[in-house]
N, C-alpha and C positions, 0 to 999 in steps of 0.2 A: 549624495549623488543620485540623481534622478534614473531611473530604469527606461531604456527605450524598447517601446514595445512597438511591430510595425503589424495590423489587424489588416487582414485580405479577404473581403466577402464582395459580393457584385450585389446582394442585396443591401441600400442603401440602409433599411431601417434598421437592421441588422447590426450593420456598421456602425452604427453613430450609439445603437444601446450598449456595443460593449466597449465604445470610443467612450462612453459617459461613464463606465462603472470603472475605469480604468481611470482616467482620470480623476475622478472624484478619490480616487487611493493613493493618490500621487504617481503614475506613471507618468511618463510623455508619451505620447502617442503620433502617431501614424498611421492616416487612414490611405486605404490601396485598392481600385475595384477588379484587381487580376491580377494574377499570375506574371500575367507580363508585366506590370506594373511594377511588380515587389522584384522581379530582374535587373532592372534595368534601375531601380532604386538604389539595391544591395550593391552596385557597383561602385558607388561611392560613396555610402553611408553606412555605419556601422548600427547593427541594434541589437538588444541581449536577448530577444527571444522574439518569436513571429507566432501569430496565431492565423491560423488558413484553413479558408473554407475548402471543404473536398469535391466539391458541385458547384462550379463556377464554367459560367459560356468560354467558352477559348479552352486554355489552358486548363487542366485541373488540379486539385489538389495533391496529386499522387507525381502528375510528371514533372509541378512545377519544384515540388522537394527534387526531384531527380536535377533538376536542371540548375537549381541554389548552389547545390553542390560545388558549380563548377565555375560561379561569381566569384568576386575577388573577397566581398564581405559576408558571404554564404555558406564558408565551406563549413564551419562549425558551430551555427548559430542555432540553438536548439528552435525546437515548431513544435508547435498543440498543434493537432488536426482539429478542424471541427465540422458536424456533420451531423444527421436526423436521426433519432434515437431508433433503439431497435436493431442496427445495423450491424449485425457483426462479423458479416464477412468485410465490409469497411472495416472496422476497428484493427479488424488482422492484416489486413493487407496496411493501414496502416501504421504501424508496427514495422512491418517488413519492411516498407520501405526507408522507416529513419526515424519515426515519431517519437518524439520523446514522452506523447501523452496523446491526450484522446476526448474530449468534452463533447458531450452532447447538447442538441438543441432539442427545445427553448433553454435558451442559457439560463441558471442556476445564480445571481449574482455570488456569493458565496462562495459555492463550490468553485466557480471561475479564478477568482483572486484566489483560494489557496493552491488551486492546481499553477496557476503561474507562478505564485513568490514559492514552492519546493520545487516548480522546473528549474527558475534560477540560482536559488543555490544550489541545487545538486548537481546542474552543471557548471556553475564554476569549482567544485569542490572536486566534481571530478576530473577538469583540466589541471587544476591546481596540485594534487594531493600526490605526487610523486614529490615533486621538488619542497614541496611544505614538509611530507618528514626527513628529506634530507636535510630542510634548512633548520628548522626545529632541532633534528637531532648533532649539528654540530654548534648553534646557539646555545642549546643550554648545557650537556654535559661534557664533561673532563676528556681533557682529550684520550687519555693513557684506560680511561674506564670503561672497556668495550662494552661490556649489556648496558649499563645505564645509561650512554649518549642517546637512548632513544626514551624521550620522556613520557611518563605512564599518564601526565594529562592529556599532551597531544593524542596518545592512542586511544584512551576512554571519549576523546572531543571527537574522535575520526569513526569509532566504534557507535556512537551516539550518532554518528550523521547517517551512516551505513543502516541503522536499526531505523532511521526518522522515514526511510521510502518505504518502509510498513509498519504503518502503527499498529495494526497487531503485531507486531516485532519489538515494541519499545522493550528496550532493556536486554536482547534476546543474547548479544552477545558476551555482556558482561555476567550475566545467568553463565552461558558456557564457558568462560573463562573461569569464572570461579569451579566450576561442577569439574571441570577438566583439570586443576591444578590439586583438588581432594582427590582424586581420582589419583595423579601421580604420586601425591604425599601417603597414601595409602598403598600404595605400591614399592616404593623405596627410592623414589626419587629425592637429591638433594636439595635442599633449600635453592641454590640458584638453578637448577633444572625447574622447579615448581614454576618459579616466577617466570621463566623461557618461555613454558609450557602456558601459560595464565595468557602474556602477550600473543602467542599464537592463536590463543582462544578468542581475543577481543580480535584480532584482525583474518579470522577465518573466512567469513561474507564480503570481505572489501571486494568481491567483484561483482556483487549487487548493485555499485555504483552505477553499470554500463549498463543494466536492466531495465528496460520501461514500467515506470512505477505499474501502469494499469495490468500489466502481467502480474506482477508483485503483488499485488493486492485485489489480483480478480477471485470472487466468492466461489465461481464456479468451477466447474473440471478442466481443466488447461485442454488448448488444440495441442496437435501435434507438433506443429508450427512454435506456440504457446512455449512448449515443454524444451523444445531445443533449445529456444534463449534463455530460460532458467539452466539448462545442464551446459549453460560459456562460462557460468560466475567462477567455477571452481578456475578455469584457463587464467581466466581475466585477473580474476586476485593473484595466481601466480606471477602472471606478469608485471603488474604495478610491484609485488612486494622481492622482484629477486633482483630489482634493482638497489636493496640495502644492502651493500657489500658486509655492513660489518655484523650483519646478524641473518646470513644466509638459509638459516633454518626458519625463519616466519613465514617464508613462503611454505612450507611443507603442509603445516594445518591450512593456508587458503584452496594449494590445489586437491587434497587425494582426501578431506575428511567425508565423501562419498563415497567414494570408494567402498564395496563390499569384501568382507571376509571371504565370501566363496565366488568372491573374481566377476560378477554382475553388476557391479557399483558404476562409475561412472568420473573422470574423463577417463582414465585409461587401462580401468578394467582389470586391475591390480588383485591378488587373491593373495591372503594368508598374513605371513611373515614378510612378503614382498610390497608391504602397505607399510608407511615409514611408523613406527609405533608411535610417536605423537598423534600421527593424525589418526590411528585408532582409538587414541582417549580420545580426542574431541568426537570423534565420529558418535561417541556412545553418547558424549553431555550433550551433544548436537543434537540427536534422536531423544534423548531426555523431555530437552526444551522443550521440542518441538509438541512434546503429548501436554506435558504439564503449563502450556501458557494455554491462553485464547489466539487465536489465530484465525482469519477471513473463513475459513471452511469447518472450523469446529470451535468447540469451548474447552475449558482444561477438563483434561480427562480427569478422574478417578483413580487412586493411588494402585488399587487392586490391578487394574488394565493393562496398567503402563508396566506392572510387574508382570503380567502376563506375557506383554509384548519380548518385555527384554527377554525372558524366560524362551519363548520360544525362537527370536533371534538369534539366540548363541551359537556361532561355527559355520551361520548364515550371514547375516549381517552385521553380527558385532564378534570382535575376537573376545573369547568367550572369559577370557581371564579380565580383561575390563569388565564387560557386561558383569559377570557375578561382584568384582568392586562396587559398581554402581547401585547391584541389588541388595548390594548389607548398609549402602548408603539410604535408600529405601527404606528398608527395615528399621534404621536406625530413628528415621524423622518421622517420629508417632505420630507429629502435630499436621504432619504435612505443609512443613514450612517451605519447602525446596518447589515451589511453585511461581509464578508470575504477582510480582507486586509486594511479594514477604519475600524474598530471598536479595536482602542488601544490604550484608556486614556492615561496608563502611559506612551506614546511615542505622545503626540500631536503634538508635535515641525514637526513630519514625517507627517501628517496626507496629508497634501498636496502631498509631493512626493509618499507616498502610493498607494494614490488615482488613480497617471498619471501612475505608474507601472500595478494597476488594468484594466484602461482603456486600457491603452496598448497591454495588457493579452488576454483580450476577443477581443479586433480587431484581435488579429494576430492566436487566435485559432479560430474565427467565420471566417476570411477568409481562412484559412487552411481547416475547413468544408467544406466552397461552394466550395473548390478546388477537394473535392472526397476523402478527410482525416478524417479518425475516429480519433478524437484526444484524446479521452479515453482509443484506445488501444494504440497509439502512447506511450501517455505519463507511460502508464502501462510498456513499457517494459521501458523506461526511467527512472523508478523508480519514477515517476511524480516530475523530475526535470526537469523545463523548460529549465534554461541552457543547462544543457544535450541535453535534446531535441532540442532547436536549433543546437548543437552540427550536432547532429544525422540527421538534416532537410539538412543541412550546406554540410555534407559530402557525401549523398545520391544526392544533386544537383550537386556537384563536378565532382563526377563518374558516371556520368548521360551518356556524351559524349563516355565514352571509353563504358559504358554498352551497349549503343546503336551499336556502332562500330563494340563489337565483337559477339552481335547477328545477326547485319547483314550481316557479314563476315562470320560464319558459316553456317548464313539461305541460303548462295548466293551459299557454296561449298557443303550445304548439308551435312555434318558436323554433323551429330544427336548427336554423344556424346558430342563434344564440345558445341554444343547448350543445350542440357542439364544440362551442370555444368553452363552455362551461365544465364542459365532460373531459375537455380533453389537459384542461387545467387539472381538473382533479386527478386525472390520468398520472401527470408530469409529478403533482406534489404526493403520491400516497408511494410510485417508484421512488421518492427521493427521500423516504424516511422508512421504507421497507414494507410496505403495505398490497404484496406482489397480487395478491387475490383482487384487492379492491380495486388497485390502478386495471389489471384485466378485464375486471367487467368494466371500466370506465371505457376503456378500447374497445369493448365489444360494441359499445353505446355509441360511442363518437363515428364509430365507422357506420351503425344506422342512421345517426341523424343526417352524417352526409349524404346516404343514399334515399333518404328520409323513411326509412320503414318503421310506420308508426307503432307496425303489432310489435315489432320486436322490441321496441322503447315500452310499451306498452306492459311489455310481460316481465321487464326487466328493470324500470326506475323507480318501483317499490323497493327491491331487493338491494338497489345500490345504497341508496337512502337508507335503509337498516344496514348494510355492513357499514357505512359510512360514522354512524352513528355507535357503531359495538367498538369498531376503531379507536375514535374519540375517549371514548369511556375507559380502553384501555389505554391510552396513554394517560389521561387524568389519572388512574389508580397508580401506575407504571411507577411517572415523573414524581408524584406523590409520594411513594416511596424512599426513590433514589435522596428526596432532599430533606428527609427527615434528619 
């Protein structure tokens, strides 16, 4: 089944290069020079997703979401915004309005195609995924058998999609599921309370479905704005999951495992014993995760830290009788296995090769750092796939020689315009693999040669040229590493 995709820009050249990159992947396409256009379209065609420019003559970006809304084929049709890099009071506002995502120009072929094929399945997975574990769960289990009619693939396949809108999050939730079911077993819970407790663990984020991935996965400090649609998921997963009558307690770990001990937590501000104790354990395996993985804004903590944290969270933020279970759990794992990439019972056979992909990991991303690489934004425009990212590290080293060449070739003829689209390329590809210093001074460049000031190109395209080049050298050492 082909995907229809309907692309709305009023710049033709525009249109037709991401009408080529789309098709060339198998979409069907749909090209549209307005607002009005994709109105008066959607009225009697259906398509899985729209990708719209925000800066278009007429209508714009922003009022023509408002107006889709209210078409017969528009009301729920996910939209990429798209729109000039840099912009981030755009990016929020579009968010606010309804965006299910956000790409910037010059478009990225790559990054394009994966930001569309995870727009479209996450949302149909999130229209679908109330009635799939109803349907799932009277499909496979016994009628008389209340906990098992809800089957534990379906929840690890739904847990798996929920962790897929941030891949720093792979595996995040099966981590707390397990961390939270030792937590109970260690406490006095029965064998079928453990396994309750496990389920409520894998489905504690299912309201992360309704979240806009670019929220999810932004490197930097959230808006205000930002921070409120991350503090609905706890509502959101409530609501999707209190519609399973026969296992009314799953929604308890989605909505209150925020919730704080001294009543500061968050949705509803619950304190003490008035936090249902399920979601006190998870709350703590929850907070665990959170230290001991990799994640867009840090790396896995240090075992010592994380015992610090819980240590001084106690009677604050964690009910203090979990927290110290979780700290003799700590104590106990000398190896430090209870971390991101080594903690997956049901796969131990892997546990070793795991481990050497883990170690791997952090050599090749800690010397990519000491190389002058943010690899938090790197891997953010990569969709934080490594692959990719080497991909992306791979091809940036390739075109390194000709990048160098035809800057200097134009800086020699004085050339400002050609130096410009040269500078401003460089600009695009050092932002798209984390290179936040080098692509800045490419900006500082591109915005001289427009104006053409030669002292300032003057005093500054030696200095590009050497970071350019230290750059290079470290990814060569980097990727060198990683694939030994």
């Amino acid at each position: 089944m082909l995907f229809r995709i309907a692309v709305v820009d009023d710049d033709i050249s525009n249109l037709r290069s991401i009408e080529k990159i789309l098709k060339a992947n198998g979409y069907k396409v749909t090209c549209l020079t307005s607002g009005e256009e994709l109105l008066s379209y959607a009225e009697t065609n259906k398509v899985d997703l729209v990708l719209l420019d925000v800066h278009m003559i007429g209508m714009d970006g922003f009022e023509t979401i408002k107006e889709l809304r209210m078409v017969r084929y528009g009301r729920d049709v996910p939209v990429i915004l798209l729109a000039a890099d840099d912009d981030k009071e755009t990016e929020t506002k579009a968010l606010t309005v309804g965006a299910m995502d956000y790409v910037t120009k010059p478009i990225i072929d790559n990054v394009l195609l994966l930001r569309v094929r995870n727009t479209i399945t996450l949302i149909r997975l999130q229209n679908n995924l109330r009635s799939e574990v109803r349907r799932k769960t009277e499909e496979v289990y016994h009628e008389h058998e209340k906990y098992k009619r809800l089957s534990i693939q379906v929840v690890q396949t739904i847990a798996g999609a929920i962790d897929a809108k941030d891949n720093y999050t792979r595996g995040h939730s099966s981590r707390v599921a397990k961390y939270a079911m030792e937590i109970a077993r260690r406490y006095g819970y029965s064998a079928k309370e453990q396994e309750e407790i496990y389920m409520m663990g894998l489905l504690h984020d299912v309201g992360k479905i309704g979240i806009p991935d670019t929220v999810i996965n932004k490197p930097s400090r959230l808006t205000a704005d930002e921070f409120d649609l991350i503090k609905k998921h706890p509502a959101v997963g409530f609501d999707i999951l209190k519609n399973i009558s026969e296992l009314p307690n799953f929604a308890v770990g989605a909505r209150w495992h925020h919730e704080r001990y001294d009543g500061k937590g968050y949705p509803d501000g619950l304190a003490g014993t008035d936090i249902p104790e399920e979601a006190r354990i998870i709350a703590v395996a929850d907070a665990y995760d959170a230290m001991s993985s990799n994640r867009s804004y840090h790396d896995i903590f240090a075992q010592q830290y994380i015992r610090r944290e819980l240590e001084e969270g106690k009677g604050t933020q964690f009910d203090p009788t979990f927290a110290d279970i979780m700290l003799d759990m700590i104590e106990a794992d000398k190896d430090y296995s209870m971390r991101e990439m080594t903690f997956y019972p049901d796969h131990a056979a892997d546990d070793e090769s795991a481990n050497q992909l883990g170690d791997n990991k952090f050599s090749f991303l800690s010397m990519l750092e000491t190389g002058g690489i943010d690899t938090a934004v790197g891997l953010k425009y990569c969709l934080n796939d490594v692959d990719f990212y080497l991909e992306m590290l791979n091809d940036f080293s390739t075109n390194s020689s000709d990048r160098k060449h035809n800057l200097c070739s134009s800086y020699k003829e004085k050339n400002w315009e050609k130096y410009r689209r040269y500078v401003h390329s460089l600009k695009r590809a050092s932002m798209t693999i984390g290179a936040v210093s080098l692509s800045e001074k490419a900006r500082v460049l591109e915005e001289a040669a427009r104006i053409g000031d030669e002292d300032l190109i003057a005093r500054n395209h030696d200095e590009l040229i050497t970071s350019l080049k230290r750059i290079v050298g470290g990814i060569l050492m980097s990727t060198a590493t990683f694939n030994k």
